[in-house]
C-alpha beads as a LAMMPS data file, in Angstrom:
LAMMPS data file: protein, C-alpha beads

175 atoms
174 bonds

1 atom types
1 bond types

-500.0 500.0 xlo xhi
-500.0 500.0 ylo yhi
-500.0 500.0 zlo zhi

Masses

1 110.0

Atoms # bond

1 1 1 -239.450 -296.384 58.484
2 1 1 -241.168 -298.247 55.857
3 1 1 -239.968 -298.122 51.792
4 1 1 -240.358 -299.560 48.587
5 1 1 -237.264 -300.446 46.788
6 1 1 -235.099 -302.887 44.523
7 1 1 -232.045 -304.902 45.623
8 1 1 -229.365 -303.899 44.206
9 1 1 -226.131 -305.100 45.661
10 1 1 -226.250 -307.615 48.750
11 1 1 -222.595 -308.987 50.737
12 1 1 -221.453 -310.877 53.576
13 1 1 -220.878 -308.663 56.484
14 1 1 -220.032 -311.113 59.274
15 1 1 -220.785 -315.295 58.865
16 1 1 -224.229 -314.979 60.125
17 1 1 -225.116 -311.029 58.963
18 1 1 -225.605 -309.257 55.354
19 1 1 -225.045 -305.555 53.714
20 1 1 -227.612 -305.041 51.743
21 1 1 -227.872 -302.092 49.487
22 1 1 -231.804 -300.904 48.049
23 1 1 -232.477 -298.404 44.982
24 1 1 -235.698 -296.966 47.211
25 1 1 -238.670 -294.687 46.208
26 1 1 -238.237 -292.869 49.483
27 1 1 -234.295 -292.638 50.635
28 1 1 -232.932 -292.797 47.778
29 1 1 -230.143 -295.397 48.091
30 1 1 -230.283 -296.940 51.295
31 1 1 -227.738 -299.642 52.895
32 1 1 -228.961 -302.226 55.661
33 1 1 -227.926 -304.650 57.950
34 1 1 -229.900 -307.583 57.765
35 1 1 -228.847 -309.481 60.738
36 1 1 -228.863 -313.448 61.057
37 1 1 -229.803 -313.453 57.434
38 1 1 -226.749 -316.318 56.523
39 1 1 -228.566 -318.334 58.792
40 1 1 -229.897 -321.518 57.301
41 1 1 -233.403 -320.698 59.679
42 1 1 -233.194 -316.572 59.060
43 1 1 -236.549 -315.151 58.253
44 1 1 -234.839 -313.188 55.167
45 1 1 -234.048 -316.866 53.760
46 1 1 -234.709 -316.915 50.124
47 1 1 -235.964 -313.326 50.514
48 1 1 -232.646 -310.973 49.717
49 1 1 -231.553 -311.479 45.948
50 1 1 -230.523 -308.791 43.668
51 1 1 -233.096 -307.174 41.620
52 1 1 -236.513 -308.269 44.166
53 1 1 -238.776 -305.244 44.686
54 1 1 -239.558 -305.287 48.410
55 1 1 -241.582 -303.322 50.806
56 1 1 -239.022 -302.941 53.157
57 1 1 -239.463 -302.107 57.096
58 1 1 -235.752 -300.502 58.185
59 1 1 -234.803 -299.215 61.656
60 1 1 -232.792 -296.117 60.683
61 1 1 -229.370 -295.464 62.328
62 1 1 -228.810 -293.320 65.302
63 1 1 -225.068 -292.299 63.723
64 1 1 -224.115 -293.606 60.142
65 1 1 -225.410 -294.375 57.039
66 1 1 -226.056 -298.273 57.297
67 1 1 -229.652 -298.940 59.095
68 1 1 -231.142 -302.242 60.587
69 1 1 -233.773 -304.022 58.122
70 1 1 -236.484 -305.285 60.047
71 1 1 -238.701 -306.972 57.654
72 1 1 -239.567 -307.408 54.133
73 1 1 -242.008 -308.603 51.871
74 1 1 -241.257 -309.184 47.756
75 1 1 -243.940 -308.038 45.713
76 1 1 -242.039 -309.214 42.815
77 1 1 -238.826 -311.521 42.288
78 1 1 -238.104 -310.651 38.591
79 1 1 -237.149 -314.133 38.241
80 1 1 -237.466 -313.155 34.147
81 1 1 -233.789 -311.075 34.956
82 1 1 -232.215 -314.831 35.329
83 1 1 -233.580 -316.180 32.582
84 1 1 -230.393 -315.937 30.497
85 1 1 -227.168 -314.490 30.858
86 1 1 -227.964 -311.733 28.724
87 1 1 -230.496 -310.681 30.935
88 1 1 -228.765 -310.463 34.150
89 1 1 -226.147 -308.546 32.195
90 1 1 -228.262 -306.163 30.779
91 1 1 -229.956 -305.447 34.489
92 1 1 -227.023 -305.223 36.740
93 1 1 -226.114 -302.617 33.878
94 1 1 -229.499 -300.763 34.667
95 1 1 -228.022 -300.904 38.114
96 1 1 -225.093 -299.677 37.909
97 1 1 -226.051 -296.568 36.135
98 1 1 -228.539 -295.500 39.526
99 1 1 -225.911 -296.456 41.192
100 1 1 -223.082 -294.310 39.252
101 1 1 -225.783 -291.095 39.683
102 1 1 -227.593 -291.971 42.968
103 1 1 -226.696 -290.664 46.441
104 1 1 -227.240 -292.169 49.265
105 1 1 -230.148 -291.186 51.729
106 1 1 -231.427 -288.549 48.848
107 1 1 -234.941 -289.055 47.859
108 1 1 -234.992 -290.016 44.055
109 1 1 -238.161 -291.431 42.972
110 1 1 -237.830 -290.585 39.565
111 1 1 -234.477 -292.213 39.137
112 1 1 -236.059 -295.713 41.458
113 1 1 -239.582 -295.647 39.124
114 1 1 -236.768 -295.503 36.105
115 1 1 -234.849 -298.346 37.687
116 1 1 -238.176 -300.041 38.098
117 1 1 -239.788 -299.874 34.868
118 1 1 -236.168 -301.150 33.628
119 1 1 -236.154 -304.342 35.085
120 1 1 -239.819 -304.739 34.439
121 1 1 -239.573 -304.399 30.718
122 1 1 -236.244 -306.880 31.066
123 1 1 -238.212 -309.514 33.597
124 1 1 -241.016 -310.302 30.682
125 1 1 -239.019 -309.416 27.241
126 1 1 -235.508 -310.138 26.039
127 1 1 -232.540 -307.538 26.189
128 1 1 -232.455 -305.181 23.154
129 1 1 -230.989 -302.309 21.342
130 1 1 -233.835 -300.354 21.529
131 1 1 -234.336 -300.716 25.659
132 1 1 -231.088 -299.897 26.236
133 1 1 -230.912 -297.142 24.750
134 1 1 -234.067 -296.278 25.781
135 1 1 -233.298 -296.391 29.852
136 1 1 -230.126 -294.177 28.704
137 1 1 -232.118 -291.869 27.320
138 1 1 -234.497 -291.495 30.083
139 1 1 -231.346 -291.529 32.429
140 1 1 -229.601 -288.353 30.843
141 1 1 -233.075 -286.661 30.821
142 1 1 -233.993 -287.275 34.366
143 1 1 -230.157 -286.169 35.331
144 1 1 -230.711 -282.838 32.927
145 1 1 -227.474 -284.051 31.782
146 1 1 -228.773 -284.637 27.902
147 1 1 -226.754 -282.819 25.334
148 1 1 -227.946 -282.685 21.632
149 1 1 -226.086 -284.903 18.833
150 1 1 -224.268 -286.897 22.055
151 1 1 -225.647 -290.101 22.812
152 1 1 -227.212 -290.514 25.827
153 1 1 -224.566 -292.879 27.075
154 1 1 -221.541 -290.679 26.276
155 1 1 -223.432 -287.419 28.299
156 1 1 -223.463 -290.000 31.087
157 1 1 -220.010 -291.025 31.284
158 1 1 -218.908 -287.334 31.141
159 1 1 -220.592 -286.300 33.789
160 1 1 -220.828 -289.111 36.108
161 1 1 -216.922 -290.328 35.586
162 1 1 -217.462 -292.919 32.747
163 1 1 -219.505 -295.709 31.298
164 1 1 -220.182 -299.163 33.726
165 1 1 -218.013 -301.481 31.732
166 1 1 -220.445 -303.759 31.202
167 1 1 -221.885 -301.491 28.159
168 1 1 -219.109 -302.833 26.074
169 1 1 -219.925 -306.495 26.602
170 1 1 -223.633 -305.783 26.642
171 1 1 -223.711 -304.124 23.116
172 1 1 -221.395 -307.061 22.020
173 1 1 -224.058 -309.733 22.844
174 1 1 -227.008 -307.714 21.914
175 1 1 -225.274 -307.288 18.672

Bonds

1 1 1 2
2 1 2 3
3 1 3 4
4 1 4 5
5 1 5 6
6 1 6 7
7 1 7 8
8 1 8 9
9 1 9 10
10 1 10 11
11 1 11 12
12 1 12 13
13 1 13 14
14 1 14 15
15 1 15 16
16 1 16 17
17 1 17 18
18 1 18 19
19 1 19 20
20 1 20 21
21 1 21 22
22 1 22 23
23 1 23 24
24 1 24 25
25 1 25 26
26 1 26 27
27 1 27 28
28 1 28 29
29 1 29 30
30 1 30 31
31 1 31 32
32 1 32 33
33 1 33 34
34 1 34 35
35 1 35 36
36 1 36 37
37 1 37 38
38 1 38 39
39 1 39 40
40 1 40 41
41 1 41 42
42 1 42 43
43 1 43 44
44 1 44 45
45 1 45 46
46 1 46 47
47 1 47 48
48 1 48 49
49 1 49 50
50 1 50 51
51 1 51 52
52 1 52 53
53 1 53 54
54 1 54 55
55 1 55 56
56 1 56 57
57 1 57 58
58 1 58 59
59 1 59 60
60 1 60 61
61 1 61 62
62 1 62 63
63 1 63 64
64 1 64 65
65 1 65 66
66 1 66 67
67 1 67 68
68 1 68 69
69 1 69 70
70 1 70 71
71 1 71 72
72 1 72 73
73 1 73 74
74 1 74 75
75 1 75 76
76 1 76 77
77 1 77 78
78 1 78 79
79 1 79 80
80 1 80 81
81 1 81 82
82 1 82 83
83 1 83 84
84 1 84 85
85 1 85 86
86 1 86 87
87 1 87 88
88 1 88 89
89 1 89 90
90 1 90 91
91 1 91 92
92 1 92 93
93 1 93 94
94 1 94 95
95 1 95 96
96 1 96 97
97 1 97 98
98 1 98 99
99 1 99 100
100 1 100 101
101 1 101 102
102 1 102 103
103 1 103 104
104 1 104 105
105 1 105 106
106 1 106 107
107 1 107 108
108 1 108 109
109 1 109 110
110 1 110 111
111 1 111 112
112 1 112 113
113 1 113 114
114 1 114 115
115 1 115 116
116 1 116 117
117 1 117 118
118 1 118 119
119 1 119 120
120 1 120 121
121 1 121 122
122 1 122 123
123 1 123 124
124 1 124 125
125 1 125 126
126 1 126 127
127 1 127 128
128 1 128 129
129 1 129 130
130 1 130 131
131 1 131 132
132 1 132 133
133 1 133 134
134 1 134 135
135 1 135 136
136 1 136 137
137 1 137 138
138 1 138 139
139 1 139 140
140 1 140 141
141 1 141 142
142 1 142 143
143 1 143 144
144 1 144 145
145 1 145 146
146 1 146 147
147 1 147 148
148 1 148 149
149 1 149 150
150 1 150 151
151 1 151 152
152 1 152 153
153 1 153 154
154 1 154 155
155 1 155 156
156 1 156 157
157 1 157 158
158 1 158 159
159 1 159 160
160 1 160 161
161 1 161 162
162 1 162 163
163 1 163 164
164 1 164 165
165 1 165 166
166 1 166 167
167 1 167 168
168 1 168 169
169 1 169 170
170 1 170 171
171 1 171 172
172 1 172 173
173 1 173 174
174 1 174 175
């Protein structure tokens, strides 16, 4: 099977092996195996680090949820997300939210081309107010979730069993 989709969570599995979790196009959320890739020779070397965008090759399961990735290419590293501290903070947040909402192995394009344009914006331009709110916005509109004189964030944490606790520290430094 062949996707599109963004890193979003990666950890050690066994000495040699990696769990990585994607935000995909196509699945959904999708967890893989990527096997041999703590090896100092692996051909995922340098090529699995939270927030890439990937083409992504994946043998699905034949029981399970967590499928074999084959290959991958990066179309883009967002190396703009580790510019600053602020940055990374204010993307893992983006990440957290699709992965408060998201369930696994349901296609969501809408919520990955959110995710996306998220980390985009945040790869070339520094972490504001305005985007933040923004990608909540979008989020509670895309979830139908919404509700009029509630801010987007609140309508969020209702429904999807609170805020990512990195909002408080986010708004903090964003000031």
């Amino acid at each position: 099977m062949k996707a599109r989709g963004t890193l979003i969570r990666r950890f050690p599995l066994t000495e040699t092996s990696l769990i990585v979790h994607w935000c995909t196009h196509e699945s959904g959320i999708v967890k893989t195996v990527a096997k041999g890739a703590r090896r100092p020779k692996s051909p995922f070397a340098g090529r699995l680090d939270l927030f890439y965008r990937c083409e992504l090759e994946i043998h699905p399961a034949r029981e399970g949820d967590l499928h074999l990735l084959k290959d991958l290419t990066v179309e883009s590293p967002r190396l703009g997300l580790r510019r600053n501290y602020l940055q990374t903070l204010a993307a893992s947040y983006f990440v957290k939210w699709i992965d408060l909402v998201a369930e696994g192995g349901t296609p969501l394009p809408d919520l990955a081309d959110l995710l996306d344009r998220g980390l985009d914006y945040l790869d070339g331009r520094d972490a504001d107010l305005r985007a933040v709110r923004h990608y909540e916005k979008q989020l509670a509109d895309l979830l139908g979730v919404a509700e009029p004189g509630i801010e987007p964030h609140r309508s969020l944490g209702h429904h999807f069993g609170g805020v990512p606790p990195q909002r408080g520290e986010l708004m903090d430094r964003i000031g």
